[in-house]
N, C-alpha and C positions, 0 to 999 in steps of 0.2 A: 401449766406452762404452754407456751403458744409452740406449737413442734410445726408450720409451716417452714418449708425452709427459706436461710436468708442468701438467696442467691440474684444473679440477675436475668431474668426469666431469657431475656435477649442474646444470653452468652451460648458462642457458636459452635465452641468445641465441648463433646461431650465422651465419656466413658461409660463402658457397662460396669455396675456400682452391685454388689450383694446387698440387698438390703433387706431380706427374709431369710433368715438360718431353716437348716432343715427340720428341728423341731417343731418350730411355729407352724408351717409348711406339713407337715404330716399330720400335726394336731386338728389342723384346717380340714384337711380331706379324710382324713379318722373319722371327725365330729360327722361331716355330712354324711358318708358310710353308715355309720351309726345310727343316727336320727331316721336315715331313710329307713334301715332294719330297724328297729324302733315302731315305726308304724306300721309299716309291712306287716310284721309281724302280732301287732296288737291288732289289727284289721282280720286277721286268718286264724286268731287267736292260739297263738305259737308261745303260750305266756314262758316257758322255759327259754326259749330262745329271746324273746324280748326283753326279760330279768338280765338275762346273761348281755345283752345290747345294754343294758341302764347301768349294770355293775362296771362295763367297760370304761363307757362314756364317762361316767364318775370318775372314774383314776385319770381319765384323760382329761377333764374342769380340772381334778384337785393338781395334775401337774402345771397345766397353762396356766394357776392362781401362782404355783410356786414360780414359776418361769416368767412369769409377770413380776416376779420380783428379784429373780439371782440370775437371769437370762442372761441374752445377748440384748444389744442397747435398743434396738425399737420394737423387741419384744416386751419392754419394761413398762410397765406403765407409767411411770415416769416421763418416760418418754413420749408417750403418745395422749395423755387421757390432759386435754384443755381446757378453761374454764367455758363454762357455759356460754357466754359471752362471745368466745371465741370461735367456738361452733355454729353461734347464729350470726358471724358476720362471715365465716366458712360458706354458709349453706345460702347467705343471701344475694353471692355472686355466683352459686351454682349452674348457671346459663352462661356466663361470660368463659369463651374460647380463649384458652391460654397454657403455655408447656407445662409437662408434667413433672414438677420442681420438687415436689413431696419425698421425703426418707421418711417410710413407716407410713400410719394413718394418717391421715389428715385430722383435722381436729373434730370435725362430725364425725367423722369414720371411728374413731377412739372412742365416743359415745356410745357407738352402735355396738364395737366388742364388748363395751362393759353392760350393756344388757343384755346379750346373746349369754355374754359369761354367768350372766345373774339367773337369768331361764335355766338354763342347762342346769345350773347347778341345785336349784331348789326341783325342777323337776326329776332330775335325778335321787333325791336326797330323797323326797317325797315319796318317788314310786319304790325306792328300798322300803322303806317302811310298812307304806300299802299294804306290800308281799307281804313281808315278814308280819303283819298285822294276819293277813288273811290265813297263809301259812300256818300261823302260830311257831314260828319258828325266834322271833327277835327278842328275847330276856328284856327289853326295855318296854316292848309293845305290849304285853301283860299289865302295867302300872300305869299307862296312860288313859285319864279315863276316855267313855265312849265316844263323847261330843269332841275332845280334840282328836282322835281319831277320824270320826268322819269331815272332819274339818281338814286333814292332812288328806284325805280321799279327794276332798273338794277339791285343795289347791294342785293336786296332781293332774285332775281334771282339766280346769281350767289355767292350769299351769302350761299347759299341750296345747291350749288355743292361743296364746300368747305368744307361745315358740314359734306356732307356725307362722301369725304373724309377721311375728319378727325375722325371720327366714324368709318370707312375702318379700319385705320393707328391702330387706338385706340385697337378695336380688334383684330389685329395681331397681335400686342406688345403682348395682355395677352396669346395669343398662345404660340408665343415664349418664354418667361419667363416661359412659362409650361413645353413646351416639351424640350427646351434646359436647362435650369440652376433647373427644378424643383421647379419653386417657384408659389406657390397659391397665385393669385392676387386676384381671385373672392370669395373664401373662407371668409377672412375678411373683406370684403365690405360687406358679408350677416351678418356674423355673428357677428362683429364687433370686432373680438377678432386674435390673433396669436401666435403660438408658438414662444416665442425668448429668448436667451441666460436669465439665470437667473439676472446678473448682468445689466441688461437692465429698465432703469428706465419709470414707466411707467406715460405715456404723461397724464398733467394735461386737465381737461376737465370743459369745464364752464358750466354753467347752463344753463338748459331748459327752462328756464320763461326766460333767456335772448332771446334765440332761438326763442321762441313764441312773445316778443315785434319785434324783429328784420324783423319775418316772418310777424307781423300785419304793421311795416312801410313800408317794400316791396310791401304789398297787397293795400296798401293807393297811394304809388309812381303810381303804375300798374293803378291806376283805375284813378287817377290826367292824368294822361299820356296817357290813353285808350278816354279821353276827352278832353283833349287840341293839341293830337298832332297833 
């Protein structure tokens, strides 16, 4: 679905609009927390502390998969993930200066969270295994034979150069949306709020006890999955 919004870029009167719930917003800055401990630590070779950064980060993907789907409305992906199409005619006006009209991603933007979310998630998935492979700790890792084993090594591997990549790519975009078209990406990710046109309806948001069962099933998957895999 096409999630620009349909307003009139020219309209004068404007409101502060919630358009990030706190979940989303903590998930956001969790992830980078993590990822940076993540490397830190795989760099000083702290491999206990880095497991315990990958185990995290994992229940924090498998909530934002759940929460991308029983969230609040522009945490949904519904909401925000457009056709391709839609993306490249997004990205082919990305020079042209104009107000900041968007509720949620833009439609490039909704791209770019669903492979940040796809990295994370297999690099995470991947390096549980690793361990429990290296470990001998994972009841599954025993039955698998050797070559996909080292093949799960690989893609952990270069699953990590991908990331960072994509984390590269991720902070450029918010540069440019800064210094070309004036538009505050990182502002409302803190704050969870935005200035937009009056007429601009402002996006329903679920509950936080849903958020807290959804983050306690995640936490349950992480730790079933930190011993079988």
């Amino acid at each position: 679905m096409d999630t620009n919004a349909r307003v009139t870029p020219g309209a004068s009167s404007t409101r502060r609009v919630r358009v990030w719930d706190l979940p989303v917003r903590l998930f956001h800055w969790l992830a980078v927390l993590l990822v940076a401990l993540a490397y830190v630590s795989q760099r000083m070779n702290w491999m206990q502390l880095h497991v315990r950064a990958g185990e995290t980060l994992l229940a924090l993907v498998l909530f934002r998969l759940l929460w991308g789907c029983f969230g609040s409305e522009t945490a949904r992906f519904g909401h925000f993930v457009a056709t391709p199409a839609a993306a490249w005619r997004h990205l082919r006006h990305l020079a042209r200066r104009e107000p900041d009209v968007q509720v949620g991603h833009n439609a490039a933007g909704g791209w770019m969270v669903l492979v940040l979310l796809a990295l994370l998630l297999v690099e995470t998935l991947s390096g549980l295994y690793d361990n429990n492979d290296i470990a001998d700790e994972g009841p599954l890792s025993e039955i698998v034979p050797a070559a996909v084993a080292n093949a799960i090594a690989a893609i952990h591997a270069w699953g990590w150069d991908l990331l960072a990549a994509a984390v590269v790519l991720h902070v450029c975009a918010i540069a440019v949306y800064a210094l070309v078209k004036r538009h505050n990406l990182l502002g409302p990710m803190v704050t969870g709020a935005k200035r937009l046109p009056a007429a601009v309806r402002a996006p329903q948001r679920a509950s936080l006890w849903l958020a807290a069962l959804l983050l306690a099933c995640s936490a349950l998957a992480t730790v079933l999955l930190a011993t079988y895999l």
